[in-house]
MIDOSE-1310 file (N, C-alpha, C; in nm, 2 decimals, decimal comma, always signed):
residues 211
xxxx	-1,62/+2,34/+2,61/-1,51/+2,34/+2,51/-1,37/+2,32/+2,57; -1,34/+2,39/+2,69/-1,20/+2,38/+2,78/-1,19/+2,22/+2,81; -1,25/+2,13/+2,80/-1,25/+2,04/+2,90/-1,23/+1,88/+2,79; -1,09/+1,83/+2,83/-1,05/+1,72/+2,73/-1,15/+1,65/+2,70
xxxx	-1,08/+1,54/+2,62/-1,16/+1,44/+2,61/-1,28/+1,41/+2,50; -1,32/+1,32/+2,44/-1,43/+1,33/+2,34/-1,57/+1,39/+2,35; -1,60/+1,47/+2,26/-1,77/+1,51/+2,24/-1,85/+1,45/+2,17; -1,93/+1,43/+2,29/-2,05/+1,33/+2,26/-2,13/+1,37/+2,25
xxxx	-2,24/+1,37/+2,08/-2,34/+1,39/+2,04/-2,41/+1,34/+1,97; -2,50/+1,32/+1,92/-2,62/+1,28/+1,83/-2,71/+1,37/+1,72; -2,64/+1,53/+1,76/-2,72/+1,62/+1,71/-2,78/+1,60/+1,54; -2,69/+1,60/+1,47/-2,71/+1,57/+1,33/-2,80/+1,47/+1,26
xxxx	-2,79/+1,34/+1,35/-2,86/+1,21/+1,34/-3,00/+1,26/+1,43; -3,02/+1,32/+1,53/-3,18/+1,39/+1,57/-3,23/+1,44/+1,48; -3,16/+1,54/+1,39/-3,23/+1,63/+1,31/-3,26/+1,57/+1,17; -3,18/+1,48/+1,15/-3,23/+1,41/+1,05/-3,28/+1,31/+1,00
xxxx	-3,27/+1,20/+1,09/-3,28/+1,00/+1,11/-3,20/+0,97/+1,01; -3,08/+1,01/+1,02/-2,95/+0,92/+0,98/-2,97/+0,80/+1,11; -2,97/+0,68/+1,02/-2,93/+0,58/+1,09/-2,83/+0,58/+1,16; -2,85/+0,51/+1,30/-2,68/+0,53/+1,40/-2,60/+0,43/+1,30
xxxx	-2,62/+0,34/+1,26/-2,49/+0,28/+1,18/-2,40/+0,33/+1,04; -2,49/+0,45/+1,03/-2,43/+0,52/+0,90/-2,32/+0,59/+0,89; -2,20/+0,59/+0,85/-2,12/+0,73/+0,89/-2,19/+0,82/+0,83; -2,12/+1,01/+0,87/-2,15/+1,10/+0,83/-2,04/+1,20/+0,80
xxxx	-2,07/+1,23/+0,67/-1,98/+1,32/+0,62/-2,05/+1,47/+0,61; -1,95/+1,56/+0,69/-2,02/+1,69/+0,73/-1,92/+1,81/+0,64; -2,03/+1,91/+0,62/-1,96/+2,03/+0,55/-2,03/+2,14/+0,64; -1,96/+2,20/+0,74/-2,05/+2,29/+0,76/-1,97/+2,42/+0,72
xxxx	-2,09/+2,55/+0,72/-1,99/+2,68/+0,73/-2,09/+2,75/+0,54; -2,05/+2,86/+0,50/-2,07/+2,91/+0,34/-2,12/+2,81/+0,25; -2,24/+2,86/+0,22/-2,20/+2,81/+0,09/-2,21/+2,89/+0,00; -2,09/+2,89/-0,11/-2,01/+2,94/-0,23/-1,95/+2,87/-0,28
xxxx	-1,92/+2,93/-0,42/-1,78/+2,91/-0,52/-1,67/+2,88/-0,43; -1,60/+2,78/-0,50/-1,48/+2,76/-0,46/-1,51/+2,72/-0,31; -1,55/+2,66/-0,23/-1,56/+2,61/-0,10/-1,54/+2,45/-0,09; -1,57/+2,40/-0,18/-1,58/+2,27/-0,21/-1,73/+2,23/-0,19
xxxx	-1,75/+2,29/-0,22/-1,96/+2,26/-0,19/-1,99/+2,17/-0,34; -1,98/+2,17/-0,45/-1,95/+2,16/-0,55/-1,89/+2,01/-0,56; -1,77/+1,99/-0,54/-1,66/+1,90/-0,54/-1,73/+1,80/-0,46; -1,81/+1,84/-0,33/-1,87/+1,76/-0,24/-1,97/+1,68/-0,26
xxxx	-2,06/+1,78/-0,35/-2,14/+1,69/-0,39/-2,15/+1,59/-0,53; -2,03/+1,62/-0,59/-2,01/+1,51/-0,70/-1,94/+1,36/-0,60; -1,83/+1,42/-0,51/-1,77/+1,30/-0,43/-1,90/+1,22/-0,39; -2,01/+1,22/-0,29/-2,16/+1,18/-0,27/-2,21/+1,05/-0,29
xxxx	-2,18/+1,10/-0,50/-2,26/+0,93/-0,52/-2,14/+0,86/-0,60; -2,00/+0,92/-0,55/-1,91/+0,78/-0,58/-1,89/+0,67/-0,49; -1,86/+0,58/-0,58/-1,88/+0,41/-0,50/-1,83/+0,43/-0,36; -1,71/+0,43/-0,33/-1,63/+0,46/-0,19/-1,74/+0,46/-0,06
xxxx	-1,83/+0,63/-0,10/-1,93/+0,62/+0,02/-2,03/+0,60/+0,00; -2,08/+0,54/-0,11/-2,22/+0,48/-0,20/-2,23/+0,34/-0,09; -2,07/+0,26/-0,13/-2,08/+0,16/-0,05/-2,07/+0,13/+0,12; -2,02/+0,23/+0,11/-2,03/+0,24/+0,34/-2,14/+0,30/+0,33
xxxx	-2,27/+0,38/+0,26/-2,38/+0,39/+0,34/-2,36/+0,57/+0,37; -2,26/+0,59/+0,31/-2,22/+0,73/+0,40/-2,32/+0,84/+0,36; -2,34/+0,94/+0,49/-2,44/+1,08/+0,44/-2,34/+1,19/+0,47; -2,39/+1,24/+0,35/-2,32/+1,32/+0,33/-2,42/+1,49/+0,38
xxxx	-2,35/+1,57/+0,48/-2,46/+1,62/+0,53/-2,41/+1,78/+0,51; -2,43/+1,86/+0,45/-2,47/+2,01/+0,45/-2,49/+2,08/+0,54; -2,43/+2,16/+0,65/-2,51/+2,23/+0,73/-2,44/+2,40/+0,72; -2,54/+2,49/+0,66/-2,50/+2,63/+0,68/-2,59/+2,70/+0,64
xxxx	-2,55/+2,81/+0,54/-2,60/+2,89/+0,45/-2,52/+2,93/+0,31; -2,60/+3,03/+0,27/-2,52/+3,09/+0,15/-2,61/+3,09/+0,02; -2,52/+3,15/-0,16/-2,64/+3,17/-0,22/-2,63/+3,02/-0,30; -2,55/+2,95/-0,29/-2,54/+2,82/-0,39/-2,63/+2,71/-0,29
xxxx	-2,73/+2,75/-0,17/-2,82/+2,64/-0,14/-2,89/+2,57/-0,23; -2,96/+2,66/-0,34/-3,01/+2,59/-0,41/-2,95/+2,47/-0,50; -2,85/+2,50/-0,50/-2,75/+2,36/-0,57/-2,76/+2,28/-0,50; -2,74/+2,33/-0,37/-2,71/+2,19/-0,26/-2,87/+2,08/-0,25
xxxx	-3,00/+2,20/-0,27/-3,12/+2,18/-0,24/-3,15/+2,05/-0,35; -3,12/+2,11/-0,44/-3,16/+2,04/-0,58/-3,08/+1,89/-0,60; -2,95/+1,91/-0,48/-2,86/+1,75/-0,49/-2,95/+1,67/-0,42; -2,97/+1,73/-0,27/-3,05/+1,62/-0,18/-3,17/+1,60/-0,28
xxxx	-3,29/+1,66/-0,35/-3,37/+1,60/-0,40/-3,31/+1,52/-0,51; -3,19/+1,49/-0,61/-3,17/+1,39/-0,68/-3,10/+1,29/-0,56; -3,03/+1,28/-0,48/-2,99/+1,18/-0,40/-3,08/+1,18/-0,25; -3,17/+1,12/-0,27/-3,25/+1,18/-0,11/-3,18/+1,03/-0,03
xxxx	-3,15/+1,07/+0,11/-3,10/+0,97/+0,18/-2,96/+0,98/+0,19; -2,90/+1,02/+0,09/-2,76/+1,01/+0,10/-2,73/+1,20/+0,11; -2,71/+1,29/+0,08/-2,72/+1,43/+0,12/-2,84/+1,48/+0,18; -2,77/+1,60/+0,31/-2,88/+1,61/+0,37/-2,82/+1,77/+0,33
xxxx	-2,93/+1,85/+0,42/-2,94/+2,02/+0,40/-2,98/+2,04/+0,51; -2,93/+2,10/+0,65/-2,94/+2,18/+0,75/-2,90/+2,33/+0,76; -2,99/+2,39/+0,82/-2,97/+2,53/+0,86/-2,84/+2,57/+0,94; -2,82/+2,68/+0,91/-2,69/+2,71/+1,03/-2,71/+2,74/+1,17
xxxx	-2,63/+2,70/+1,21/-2,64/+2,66/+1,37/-2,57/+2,84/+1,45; -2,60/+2,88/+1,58/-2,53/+2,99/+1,67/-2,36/+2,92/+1,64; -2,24/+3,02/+1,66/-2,11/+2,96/+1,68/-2,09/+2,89/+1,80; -2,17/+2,95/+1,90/-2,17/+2,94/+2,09/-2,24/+2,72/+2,04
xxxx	-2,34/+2,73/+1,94/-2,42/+2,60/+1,98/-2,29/+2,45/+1,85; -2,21/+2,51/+1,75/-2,19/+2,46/+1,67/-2,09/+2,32/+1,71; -2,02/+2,32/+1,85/-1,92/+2,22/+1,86/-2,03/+2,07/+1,87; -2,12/+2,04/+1,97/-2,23/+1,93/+1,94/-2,24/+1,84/+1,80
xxxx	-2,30/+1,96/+1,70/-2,34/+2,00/+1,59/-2,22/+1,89/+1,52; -2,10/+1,97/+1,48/-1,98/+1,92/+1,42/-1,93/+1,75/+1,53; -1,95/+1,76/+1,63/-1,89/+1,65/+1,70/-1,99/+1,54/+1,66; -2,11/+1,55/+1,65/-2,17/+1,47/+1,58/-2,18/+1,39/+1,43
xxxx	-2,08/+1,45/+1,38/-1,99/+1,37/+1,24/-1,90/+1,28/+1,25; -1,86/+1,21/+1,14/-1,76/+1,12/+1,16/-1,66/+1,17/+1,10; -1,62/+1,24/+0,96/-1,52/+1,31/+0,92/-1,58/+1,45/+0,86; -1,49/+1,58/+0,90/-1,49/+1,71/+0,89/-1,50/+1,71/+0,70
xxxx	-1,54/+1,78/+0,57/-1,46/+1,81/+0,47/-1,47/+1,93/+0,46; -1,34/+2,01/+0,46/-1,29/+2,12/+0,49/-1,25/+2,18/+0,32; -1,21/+2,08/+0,23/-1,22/+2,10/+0,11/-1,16/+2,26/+0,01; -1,12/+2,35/+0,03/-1,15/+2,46/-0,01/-1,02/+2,45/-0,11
xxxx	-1,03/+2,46/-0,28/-0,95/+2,44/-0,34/-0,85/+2,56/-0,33; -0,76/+2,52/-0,38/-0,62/+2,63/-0,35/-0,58/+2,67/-0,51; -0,72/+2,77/-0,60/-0,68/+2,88/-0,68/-0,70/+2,99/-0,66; -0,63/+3,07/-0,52/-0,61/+3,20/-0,51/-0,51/+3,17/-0,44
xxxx	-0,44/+3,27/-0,44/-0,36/+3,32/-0,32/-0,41/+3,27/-0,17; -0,49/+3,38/-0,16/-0,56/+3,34/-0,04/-0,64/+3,23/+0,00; -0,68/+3,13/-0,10/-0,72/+3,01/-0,03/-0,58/+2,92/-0,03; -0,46/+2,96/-0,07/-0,36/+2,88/-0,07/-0,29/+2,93/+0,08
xxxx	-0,32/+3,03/+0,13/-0,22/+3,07/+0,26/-0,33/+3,06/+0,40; -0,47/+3,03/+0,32/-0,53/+3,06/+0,48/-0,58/+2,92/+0,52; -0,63/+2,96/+0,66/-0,70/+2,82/+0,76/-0,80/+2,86/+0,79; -0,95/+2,81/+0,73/-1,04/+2,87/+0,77/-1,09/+2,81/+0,89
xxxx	-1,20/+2,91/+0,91/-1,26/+2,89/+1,09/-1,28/+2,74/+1,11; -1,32/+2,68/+1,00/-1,40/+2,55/+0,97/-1,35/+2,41/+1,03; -1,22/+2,46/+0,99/-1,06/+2,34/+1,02/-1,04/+2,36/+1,15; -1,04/+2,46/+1,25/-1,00/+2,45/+1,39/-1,15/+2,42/+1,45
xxxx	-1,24/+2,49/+1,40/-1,38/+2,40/+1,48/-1,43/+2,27/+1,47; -1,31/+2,21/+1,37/-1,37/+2,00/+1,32/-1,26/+1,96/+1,44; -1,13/+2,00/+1,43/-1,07/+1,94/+1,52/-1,10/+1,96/+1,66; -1,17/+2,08/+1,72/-1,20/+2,08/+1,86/-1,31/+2,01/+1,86
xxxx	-1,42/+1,99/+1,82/-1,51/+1,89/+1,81/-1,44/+1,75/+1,78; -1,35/+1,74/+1,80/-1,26/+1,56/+1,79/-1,31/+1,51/+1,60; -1,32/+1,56/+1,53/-1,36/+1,55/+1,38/-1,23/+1,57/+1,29; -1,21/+1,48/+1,23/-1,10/+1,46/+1,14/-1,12/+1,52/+1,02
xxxx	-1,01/+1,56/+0,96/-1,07/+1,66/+0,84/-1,02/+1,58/+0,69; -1,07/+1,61/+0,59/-0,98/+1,59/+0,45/-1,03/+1,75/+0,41; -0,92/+1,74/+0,37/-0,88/+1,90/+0,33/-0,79/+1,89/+0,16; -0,81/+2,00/+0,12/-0,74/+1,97/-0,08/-0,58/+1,98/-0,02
xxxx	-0,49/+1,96/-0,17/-0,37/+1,94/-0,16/-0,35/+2,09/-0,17; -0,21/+2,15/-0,17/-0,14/+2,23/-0,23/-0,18/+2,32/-0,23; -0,22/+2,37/+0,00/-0,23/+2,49/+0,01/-0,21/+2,44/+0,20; -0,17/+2,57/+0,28/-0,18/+2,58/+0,39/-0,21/+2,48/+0,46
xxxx	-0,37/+2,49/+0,43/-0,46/+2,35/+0,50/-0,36/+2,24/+0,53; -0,37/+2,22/+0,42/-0,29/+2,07/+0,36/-0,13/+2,04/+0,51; -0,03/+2,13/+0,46/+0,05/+2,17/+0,56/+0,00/+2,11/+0,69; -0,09/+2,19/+0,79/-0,12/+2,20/+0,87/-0,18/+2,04/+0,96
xxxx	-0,27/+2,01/+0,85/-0,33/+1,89/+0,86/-0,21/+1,82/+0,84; -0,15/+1,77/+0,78/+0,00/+1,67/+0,73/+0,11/+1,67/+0,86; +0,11/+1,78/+0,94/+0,21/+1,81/+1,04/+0,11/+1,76/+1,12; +0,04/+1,80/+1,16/-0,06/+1,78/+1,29/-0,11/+1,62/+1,31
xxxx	-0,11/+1,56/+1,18/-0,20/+1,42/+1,15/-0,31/+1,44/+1,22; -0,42/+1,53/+1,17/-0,56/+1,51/+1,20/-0,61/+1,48/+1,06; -0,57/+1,44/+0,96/-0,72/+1,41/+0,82/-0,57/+1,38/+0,76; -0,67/+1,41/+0,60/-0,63/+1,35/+0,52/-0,62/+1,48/+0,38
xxxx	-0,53/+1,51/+0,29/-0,50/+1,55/+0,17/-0,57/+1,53/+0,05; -0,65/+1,58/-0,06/-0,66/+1,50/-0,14/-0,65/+1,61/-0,25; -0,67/+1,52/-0,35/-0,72/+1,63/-0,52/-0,80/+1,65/-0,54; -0,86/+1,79/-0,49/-1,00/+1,87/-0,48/-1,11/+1,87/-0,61
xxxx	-1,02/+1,79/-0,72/-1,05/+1,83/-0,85/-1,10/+1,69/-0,89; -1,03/+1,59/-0,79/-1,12/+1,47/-0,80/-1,22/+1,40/-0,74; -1,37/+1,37/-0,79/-1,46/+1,29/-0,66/-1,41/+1,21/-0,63; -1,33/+1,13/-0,71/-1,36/+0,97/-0,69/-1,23/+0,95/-0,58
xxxx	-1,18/+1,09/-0,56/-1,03/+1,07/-0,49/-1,08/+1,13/-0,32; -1,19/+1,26/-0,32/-1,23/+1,28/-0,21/-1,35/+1,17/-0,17; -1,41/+1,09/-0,24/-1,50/+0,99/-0,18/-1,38/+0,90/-0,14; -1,29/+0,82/-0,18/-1,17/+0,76/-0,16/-1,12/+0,75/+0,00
xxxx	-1,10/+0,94/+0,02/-0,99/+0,96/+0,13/-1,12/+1,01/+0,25; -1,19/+1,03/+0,19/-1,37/+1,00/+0,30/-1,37/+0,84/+0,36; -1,36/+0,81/+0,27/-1,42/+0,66/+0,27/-1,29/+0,55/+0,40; -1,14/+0,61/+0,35/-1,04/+0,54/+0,41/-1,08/+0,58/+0,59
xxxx	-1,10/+0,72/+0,61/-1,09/+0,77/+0,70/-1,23/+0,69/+0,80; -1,34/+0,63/+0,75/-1,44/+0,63/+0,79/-1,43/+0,46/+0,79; -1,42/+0,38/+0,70/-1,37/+0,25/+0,72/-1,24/+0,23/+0,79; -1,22/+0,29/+0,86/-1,08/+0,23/+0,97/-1,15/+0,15/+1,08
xxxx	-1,09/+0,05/+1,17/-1,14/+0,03/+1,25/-1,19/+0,12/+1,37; -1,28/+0,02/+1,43/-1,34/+0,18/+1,54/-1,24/+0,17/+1,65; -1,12/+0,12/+1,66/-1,07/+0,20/+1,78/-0,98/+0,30/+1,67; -0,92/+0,25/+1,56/-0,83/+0,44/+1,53/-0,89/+0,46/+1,48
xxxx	-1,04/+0,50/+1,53/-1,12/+0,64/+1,48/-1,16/+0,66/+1,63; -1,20/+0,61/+1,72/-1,16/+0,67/+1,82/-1,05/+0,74/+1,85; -0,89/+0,68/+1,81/-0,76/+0,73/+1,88/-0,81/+0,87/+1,78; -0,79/+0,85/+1,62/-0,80/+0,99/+1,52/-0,86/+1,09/+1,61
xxxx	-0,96/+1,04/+1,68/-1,07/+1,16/+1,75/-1,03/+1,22/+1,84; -0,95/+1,13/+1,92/-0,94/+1,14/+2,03/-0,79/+1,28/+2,04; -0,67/+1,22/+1,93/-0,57/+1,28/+1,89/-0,65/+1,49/+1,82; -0,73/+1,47/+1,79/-0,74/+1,59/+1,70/-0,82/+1,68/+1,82
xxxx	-0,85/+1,63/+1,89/-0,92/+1,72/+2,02/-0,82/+1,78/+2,10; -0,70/+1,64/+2,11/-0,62/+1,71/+2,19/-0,49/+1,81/+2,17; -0,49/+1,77/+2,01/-0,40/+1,90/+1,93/-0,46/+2,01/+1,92; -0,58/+2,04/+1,93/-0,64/+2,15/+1,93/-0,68/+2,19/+2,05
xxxx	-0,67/+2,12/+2,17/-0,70/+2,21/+2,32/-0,53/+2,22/+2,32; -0,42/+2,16/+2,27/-0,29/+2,20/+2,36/-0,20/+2,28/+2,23; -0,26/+2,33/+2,11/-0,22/+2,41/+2,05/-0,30/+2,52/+1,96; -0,43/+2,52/+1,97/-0,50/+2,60/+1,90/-0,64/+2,68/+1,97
xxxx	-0,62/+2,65/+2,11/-0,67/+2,78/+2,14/-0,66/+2,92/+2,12; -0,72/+3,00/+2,21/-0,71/+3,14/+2,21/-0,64/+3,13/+2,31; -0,63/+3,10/+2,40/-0,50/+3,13/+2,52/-0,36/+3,06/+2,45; -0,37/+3,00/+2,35/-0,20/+2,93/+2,30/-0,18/+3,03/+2,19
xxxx	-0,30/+3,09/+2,11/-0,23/+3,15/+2,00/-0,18/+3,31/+2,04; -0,33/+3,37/+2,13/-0,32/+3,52/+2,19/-0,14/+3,51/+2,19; -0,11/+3,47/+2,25/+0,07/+3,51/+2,29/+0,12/+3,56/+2,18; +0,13/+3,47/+2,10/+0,17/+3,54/+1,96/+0,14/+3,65/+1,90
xxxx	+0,01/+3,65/+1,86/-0,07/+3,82/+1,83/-0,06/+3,92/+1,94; -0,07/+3,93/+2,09/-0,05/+4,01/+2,17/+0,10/+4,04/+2,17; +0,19/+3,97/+2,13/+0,38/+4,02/+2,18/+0,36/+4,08/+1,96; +0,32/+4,04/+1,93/+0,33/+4,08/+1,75/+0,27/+4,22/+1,77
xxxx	+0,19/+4,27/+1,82/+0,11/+4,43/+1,85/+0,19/+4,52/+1,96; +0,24/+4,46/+2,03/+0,31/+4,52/+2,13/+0,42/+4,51/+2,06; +0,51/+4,46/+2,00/+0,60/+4,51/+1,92/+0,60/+4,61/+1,80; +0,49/+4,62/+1,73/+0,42/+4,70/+1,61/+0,43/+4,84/+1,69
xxxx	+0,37/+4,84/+1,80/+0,35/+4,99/+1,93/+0,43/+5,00/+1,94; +0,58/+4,95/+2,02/+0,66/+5,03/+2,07/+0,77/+5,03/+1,97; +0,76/+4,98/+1,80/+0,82/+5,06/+1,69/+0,78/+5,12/+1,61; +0,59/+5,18/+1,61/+0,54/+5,23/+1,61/+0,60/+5,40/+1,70
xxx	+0,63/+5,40/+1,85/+0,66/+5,48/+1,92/+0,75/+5,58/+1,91; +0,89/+5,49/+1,86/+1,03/+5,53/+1,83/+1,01/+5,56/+1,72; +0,90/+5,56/+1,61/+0,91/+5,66/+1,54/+0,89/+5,75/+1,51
């Protein structure tokens, strides 16, 4: 994980015979409400990735599998369903996609202010993300330029900003890949962020103290 440069894998395509010429569109992590699990799989069988061939691949847990179960048998070939992976084994896993969807609509509070685990493990795996508009994510991704924004409320808009990201030429999707690995080894580690959190606690303590 410390060590630049692109991750090279095949894992997803072993486990499933996705053709190597297929892109793949990966969700891994919960499945629930509000995740975009839902949104994902209506995006699926619009034209965008109908026509690049794209798979669209599932990998985790949770209690809405059966939804996801019941897509792949209406679209078999195009959604797949994998089990969840160890955290220690998951970067392979994820590096073996072509774009992250990170998706989590922004009607709460808290999906509007947070970054889930999901978004810093696509970009260290060199995985570009599309993430919804008009929350955090969004921000983050926009400043950083690793993915892309979209209207979580629309398929035809997340098959769309799937589809852009995946039909680019293959060297900027190499550079994309290559760019989101390295904003995440030189700003989103645990050795870049700890500083912050450790001087934020040691300040809490010693006014904590004086009182």
């Amino acid at each position: 994980p410390d060590h630049p440069g692109p991750v090279e894998s095949d894992r997803i395509r072993e486990a499933t015979g996705i053709e190597p010429e297929r892109p793949i569109v990966l969700y891994q992590g919960g499945f629930s409400v509000d995740r975009g699990v839902e949104e994902l799989v209506a995006a699926a069988s619009q034209p965008p990735l109908m026509e690049l061939g794209a798979a669209v691949v599932f990998m985790g847990y949770g209690w809405v599998e059966p939804f996801i179960a019941d897509a792949v048998a209406e679209l078999p070939g195009r959604i797949y369903l994998l089990p969840a992976v160890r955290p220690d084994d998951l970067m392979p896993w994820t590096a073996s996609s072509d774009v992250s969807f990170v998706g989590q609509p922004p009607r709460t509070l808290n999906q509007k202010m947070n970054l889930p685990n999901k978004l810093f493990e696509s970009i260290m795996a060199g995985v570009p993300v599309v993430v919804s508009e008009g929350n955090e994510q969004c921000r983050l991704t926009t400043a950083e330029a690793i993915g892309v924004c979209v209207d979580i409320d629309d398929p035809a808009a997340i098959a769309a900003a799937c589809a852009d990201l995946l039909a680019a030429p293959s060297d900027e999707r190499r550079t994309l890949r290559a760019h989101c690995r390295e904003v995440a080894l030189a700003r989103y580690t645990w050795d870049h962020t700890a500083v912050g959190v450790v001087g934020l606690y040691r300040k809490l303590a010693r006014e904590g103290g004086a009182a």
